[in-house]
N, C-alpha and C positions, 0 to 999 in steps of 0.2 A: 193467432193468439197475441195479445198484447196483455203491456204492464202497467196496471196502476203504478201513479206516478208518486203515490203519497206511499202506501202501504205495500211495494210489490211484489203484491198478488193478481193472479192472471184476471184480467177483466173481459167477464162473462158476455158481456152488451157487444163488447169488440169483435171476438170470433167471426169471422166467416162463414156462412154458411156453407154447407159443402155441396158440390154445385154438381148438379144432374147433368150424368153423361146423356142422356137422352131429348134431354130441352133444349130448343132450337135458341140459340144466338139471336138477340135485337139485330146485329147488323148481319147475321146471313139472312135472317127470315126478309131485313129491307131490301137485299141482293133480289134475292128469290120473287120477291113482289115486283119489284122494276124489270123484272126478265118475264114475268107475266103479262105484261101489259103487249108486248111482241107477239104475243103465241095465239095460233088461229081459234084456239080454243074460245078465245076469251075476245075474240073481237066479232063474234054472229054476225054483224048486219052487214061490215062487208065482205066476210066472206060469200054472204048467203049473196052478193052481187055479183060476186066474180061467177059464183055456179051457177044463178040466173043467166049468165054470156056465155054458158056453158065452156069456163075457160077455170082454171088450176088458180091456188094462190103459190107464190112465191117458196113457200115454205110446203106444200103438198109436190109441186118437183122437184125440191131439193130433194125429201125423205124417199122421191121414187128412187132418185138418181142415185144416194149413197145407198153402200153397204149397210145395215141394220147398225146402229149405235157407233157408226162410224164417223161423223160430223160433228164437229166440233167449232163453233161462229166465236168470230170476231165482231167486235163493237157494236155486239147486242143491243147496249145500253147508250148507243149514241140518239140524238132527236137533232131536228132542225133547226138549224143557226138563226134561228128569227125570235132571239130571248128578247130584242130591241123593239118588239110589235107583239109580243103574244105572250103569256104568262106560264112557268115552266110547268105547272101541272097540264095546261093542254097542251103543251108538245112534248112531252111525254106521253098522255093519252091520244091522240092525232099521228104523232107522224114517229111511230118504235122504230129503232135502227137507221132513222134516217129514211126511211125508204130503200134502205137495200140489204139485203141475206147475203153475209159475207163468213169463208169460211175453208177449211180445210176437211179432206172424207177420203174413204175409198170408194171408187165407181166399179163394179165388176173385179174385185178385187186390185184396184191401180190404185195409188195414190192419187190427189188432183187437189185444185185452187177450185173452188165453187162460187160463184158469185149472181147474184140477183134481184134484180129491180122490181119493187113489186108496187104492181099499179094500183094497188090499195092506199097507198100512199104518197099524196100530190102527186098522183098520175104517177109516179115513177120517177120523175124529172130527176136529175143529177144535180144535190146539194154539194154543198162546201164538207159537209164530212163526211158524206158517201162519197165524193171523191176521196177523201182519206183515208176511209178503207178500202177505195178499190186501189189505191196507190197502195198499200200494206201488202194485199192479197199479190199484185203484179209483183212486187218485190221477193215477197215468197216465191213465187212462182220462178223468180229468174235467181234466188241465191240455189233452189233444193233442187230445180229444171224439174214443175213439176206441172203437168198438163192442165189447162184452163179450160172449164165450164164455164159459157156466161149467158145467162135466159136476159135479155138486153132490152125487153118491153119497156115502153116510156117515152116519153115527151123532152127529152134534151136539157138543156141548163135551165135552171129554176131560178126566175127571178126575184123571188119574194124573201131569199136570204140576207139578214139584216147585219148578222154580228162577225164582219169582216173588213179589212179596210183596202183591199187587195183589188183594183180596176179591171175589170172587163174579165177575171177570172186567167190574168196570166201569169199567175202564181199555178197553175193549176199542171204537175206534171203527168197525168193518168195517161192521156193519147200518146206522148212519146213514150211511157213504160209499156205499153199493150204493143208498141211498132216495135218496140227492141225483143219483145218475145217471138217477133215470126222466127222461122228456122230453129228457134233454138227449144222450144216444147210444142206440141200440139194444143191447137188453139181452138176448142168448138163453140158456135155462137146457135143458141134455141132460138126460133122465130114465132111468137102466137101473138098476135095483135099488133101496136102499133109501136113504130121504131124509129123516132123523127131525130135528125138534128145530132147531138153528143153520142145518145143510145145508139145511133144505125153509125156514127163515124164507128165506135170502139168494135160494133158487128164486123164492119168493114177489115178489119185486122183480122178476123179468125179465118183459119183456115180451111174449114169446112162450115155453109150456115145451111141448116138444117129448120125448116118451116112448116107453118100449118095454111092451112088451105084462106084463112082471114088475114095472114098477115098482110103487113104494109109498112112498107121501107122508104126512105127519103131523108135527105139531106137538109130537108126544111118542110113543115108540118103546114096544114092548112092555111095558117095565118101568112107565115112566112111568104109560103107562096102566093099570095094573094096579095100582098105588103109589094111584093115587087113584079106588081101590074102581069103576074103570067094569069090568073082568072082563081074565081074560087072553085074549090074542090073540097068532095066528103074524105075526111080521111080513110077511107079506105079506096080512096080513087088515086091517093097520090104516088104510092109504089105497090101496085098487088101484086101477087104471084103470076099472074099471067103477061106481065110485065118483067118482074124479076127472074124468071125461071130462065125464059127465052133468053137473055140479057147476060147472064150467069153469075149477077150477086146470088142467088139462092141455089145450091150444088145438090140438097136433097129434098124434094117435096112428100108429105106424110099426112097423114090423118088429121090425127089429133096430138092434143102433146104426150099423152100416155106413149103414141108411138115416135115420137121424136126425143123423149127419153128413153125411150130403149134402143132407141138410132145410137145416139151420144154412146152411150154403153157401151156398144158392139163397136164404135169407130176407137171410143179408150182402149177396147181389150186388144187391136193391132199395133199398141203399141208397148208392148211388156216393158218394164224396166229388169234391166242386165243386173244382178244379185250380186255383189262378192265384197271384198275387203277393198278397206281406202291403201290407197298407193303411196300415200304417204304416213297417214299416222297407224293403218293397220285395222282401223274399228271395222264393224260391219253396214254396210251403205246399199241403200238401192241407187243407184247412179244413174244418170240419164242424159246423151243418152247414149255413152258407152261408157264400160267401166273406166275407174281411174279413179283422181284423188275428190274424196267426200267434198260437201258444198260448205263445210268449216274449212276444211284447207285449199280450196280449188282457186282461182284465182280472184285476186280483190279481195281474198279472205285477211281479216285486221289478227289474225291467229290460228293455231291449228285446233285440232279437238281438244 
């Protein structure tokens, strides 16, 4: 309510209206639309490609992999560093998340770091801020010590990133945060399709890779190799499983991916985390991976709980 400023009596035109708990907010409902643009619902034609290669989207083995309403993503709402060449409604509609499903879930009831390149999107290749969020997700992973998923499909560094000013990408800490987690959580890497270049290094770190009968692994993709006079190759001649198996980058060969996420599963559930109270400030923690003091007070911590 408000007061006329001549006669002060309440002025009728002023009041507020009284606002419907039930009507959606302009800015949740604009939240809620830009997180649509990500969701397989809403993108038909490629999904309908990836199911023609009879192969999963990004987001169909995350949902196998968590517990039911368990997953919970990070930087949903990022798109491709290329605002200096392309205009932001099409990358926003072109390339959601950046090209990669990042996130936190339970697998078989564990906690875990989830993360996934989905080749729906510039091939998968590893932009300037999917590196960002897979630097987030590592970080998590090394403050809570909490086991990494990573489905690693893709084409390695993307060159077409515009809006940075950083040389050759050695700003870029992701490879040494993925090396500083061996030993210290379980690290499993999915294999279905192709894994060239950045994708098959960060593979290279997990502890167990677990693959499908198409994969193919390499440290340099078609071009690459071809670029430096060894001959040209299909990619899937450049690392196959009949290649990687014998060799032992690939530790479990499997079906399809339906059965290479229930591999991941059963290799999470051997490793339980130990339940009890922090040792230092008392709260209740799942620790990992023996009990002692919570990932707020454990060490390097700027404070306790």
């Amino acid at each position: 309510m408000a007061l006329d400023g001549v006669s002060g009596q309440a002025d009728e035109e002023a009041s507020p209206q009284a606002a419907d708990p039930d009507a959606e907010r302009p800015d949740l409902a604009e939240v809620r639309h830009r997180h649509s643009f990500g969701l397989d619902e809403n993108r038909p034609e490629a999904v309908a490609k990836r199911h023609a290669l009879g192969c999963r989207t990004a987001r169909e083995n995350i949902e196998d992999l968590c517990d039911a309403g368990s997953f919970t993503e990070f930087g949903a709402l990022a798109v491709a560093a290329q605002r200096g060449r392309r205009s932001l409604d099409d990358l926003i509609r072109s390339t959601p998340a950046d090209g990669m499903v990042t996130g936190t879930a339970r697998g078989g009831g564990e906690p875990c770091v989830v993360m996934s390149y989905g080749y729906t999107v510039l091939a998968g290749t590893q932009g300037l801020h999917n590196h960002r969020k897979t630097d987030r997700m590592l970080e998590l992973a090394e403050e809570r010590r909490l086991p990494v998923v990573l489905f690693a499909e893709g084409g390695g560094g993307r060159a077409g990133d515009t809006d940075t000013t950083a040389v050759a990408g050695l700003d870029v800490t992701t490879f040494q945060r993925m090396g500083r987690l061996r030993g210290l959580v379980p690290l499993v890497g999915v294999v279905s399709g192709r894994y060239f270049a950045g994708n098959a290094a960060l593979l290279g770190c997990c502890d167990v890779v677990i693959a499908t009968p198409e994969a193919s692994i390499g440290m340099g993709g078609p071009a690459m190799t071809e670029g430096g006079g060894l001959g040209a190759y299909r990619p899937e001649e450049v690392g196959p499983l009949s290649v990687q198996m014998p060799n032992g980058v690939v530790d479990i060969a499997v079906a399809d991916e339906a059965e290479a996420v229930r591999t991941a599963r059963r290799y999470l559930s051997y490793f339980p985390r130990p339940q009890g109270s922090c040792t230092t400030c008392g709260r209740w923690w799942a620790g990992w991976p023996t009990a002692g003091p919570c990932w707020s007070c454990g060490p390097g911590s700027a404070s306790g709980c």
